[in-house]
C-alpha positions in Angstrom: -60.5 -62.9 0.3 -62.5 -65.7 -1.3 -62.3 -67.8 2.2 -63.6 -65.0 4.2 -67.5 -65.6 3.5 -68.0 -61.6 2.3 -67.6 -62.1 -1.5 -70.0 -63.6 -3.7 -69.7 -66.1 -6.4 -69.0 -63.9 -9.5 -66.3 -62.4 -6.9 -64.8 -65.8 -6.3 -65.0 -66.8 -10.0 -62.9 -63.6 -11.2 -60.8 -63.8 -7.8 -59.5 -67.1 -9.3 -59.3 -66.2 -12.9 -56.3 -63.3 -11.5 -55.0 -65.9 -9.5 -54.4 -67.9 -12.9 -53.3 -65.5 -15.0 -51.0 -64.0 -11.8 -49.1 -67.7 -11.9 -48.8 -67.9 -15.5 -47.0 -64.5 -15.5 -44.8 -66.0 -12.9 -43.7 -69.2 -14.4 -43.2 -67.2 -17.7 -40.7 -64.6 -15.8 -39.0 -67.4 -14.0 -38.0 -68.8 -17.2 -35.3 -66.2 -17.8 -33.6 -67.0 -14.5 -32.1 -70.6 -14.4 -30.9 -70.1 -10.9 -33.8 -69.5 -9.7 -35.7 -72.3 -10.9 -33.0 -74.5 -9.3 -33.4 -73.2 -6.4 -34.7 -75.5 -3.2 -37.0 -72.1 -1.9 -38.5 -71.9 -5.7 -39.2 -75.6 -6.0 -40.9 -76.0 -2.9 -42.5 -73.1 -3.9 -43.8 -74.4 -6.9 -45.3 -77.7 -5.5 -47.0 -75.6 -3.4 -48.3 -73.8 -6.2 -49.2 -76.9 -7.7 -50.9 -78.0 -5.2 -53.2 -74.6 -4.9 -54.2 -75.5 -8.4 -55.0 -78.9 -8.1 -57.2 -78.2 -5.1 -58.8 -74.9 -7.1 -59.1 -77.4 -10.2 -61.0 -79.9 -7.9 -63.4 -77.3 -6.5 -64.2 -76.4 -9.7 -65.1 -79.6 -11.1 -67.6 -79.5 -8.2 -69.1 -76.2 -8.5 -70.0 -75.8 -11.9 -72.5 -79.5 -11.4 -73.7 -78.5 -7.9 -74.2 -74.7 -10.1 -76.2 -76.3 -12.9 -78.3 -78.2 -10.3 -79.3 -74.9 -8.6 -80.2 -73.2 -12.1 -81.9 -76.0 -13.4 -83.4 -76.1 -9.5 -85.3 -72.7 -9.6 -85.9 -72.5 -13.4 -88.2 -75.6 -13.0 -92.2 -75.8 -12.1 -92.9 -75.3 -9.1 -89.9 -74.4 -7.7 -89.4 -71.9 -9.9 -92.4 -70.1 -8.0 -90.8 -70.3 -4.4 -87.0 -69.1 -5.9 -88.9 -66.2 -7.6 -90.3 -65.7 -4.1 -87.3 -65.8 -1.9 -85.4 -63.9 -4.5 -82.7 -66.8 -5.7 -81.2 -66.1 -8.8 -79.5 -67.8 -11.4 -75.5 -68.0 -10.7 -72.6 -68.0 -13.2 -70.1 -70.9 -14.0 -66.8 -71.1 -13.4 -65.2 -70.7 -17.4 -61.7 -71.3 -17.9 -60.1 -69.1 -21.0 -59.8 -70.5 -23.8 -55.7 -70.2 -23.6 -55.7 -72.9 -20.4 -58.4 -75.3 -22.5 -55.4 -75.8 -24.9 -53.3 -78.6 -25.2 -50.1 -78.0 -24.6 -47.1 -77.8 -27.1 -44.7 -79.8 -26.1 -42.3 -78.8 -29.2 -42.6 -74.9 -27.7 -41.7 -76.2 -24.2 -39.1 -78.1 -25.1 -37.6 -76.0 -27.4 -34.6 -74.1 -25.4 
């Protein structure tokens, strides 16, 4: 959905915000099956995953500059004349939850 060029940023923004809280969900249910989590399928699976989120956390540390740029951009004299004009408008940043700002607990990990 976000890759096909119809959705627009505040689409994209809470697009990935489900696809966050969707893999916490998932690592959190894997946790009660052991098997599973040795599982060849599952681990390649979850490097995959990985990978998704490094890429989404890289493209994020990109957007919300090139973002500010654009606000600051048509907020300013004299281009905020033309952006009034042509109709740009200020866009949101990309905010992750407070929960995934959090260091994590390595005692609560750790603890089984």
């Amino acid at each position: 959905m976000a890759q096909s060029g119809r959705m627009g940023t505040r689409g994209r923004v809470e697009l990935e915000n489900q696809f966050s809280q969707a893999m916490e969900s998932i690592m959190v249910a894997v946790e009660n099956y052991p098997d599973l989590k040795a599982s060849q399928n599952f681990l390649a699976l979850q490097g995959s995953l990985n990978e998704i989120e490094e890429q989404l956390s890289a493209a994020r540390r990109t957007f919300n500059p090139v973002t500010t740029d654009y606000n600051d951009a048509i907020e300013m004299f004299p281009s905020n004349l033309l952006a009034g004009l042509i109709g740009y408008r200020l866009r949101p940043l990309f905010e992750m939850p407070a929960i995934e700002r959090e260091n994590p607990n390595a005692a609560k990990i750790f603890a089984d």
